[in-house]
C-alpha positions in Angstrom: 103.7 91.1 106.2 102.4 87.7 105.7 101.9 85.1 108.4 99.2 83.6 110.6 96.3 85.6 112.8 97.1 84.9 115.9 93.9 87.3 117.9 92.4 90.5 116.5 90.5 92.3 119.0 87.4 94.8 117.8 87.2 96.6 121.0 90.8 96.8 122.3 91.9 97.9 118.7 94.9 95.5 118.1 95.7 92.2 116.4 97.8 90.3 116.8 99.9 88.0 114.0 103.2 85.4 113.9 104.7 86.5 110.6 105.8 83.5 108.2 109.3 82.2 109.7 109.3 83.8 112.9 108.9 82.5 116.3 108.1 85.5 118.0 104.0 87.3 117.2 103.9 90.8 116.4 101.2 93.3 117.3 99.4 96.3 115.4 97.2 99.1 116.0 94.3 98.8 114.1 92.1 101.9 113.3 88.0 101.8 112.9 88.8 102.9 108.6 91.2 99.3 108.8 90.3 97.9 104.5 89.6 94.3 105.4 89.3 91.7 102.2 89.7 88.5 101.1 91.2 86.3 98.6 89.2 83.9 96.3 88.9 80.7 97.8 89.0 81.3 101.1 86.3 81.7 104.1 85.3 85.2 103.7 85.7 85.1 99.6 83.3 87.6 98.1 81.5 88.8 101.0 80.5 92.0 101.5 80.6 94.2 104.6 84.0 91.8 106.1 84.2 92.9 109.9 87.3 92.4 111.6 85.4 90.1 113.7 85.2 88.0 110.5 89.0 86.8 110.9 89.7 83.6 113.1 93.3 82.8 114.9 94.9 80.4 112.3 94.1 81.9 109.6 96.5 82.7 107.1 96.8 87.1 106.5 98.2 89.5 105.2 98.8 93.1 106.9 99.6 96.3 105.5 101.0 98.4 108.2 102.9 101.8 108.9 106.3 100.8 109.8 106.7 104.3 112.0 103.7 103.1 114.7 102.5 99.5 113.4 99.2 100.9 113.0 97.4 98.0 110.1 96.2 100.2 107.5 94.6 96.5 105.7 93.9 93.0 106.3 93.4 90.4 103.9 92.7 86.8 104.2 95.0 84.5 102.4 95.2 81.1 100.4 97.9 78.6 103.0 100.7 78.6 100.5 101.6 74.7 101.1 
């Protein structure tokens, strides 16, 4: 699911994200084993070690989820498509 990072919270476990086209935010579980990465050209491009701390609300994701409990299974910072 793409759209924009709205929160994502370390210690609570969850983040939070308004998925491209809809007006309501939708929230996930988000396990300590989460794969966090980045694409080129963006923020956290290339850097090693990404902590889920690393994402900022606005930015523009991608989440890879289990439909049967919305637990994120990986994160990955994204380009804005114009």
């Amino acid at each position: 699911m793409n759209g924009v990072l709205i929160a994502a919270d370390e210690a609570e476990g969850t983040l939070s994200l308004k998925p491209d086209g809809a007006s309501e935010a939708v929230s996930f579980k988000v396990l300590p084993k989460i794969r966090l990465s980045a694409e080129k050209n963006t923020a956290l491009a290339g850097r090693k070690g990404i902590a889920l701390s690393d994402f900022e609300p606005g930015q523009t994701v991608k989440v890879t989820f289990r439909a049967t409990d919305l637990t994120a299974v990986e994160l990955r910072l994204r380009v804005p498509r114009p």
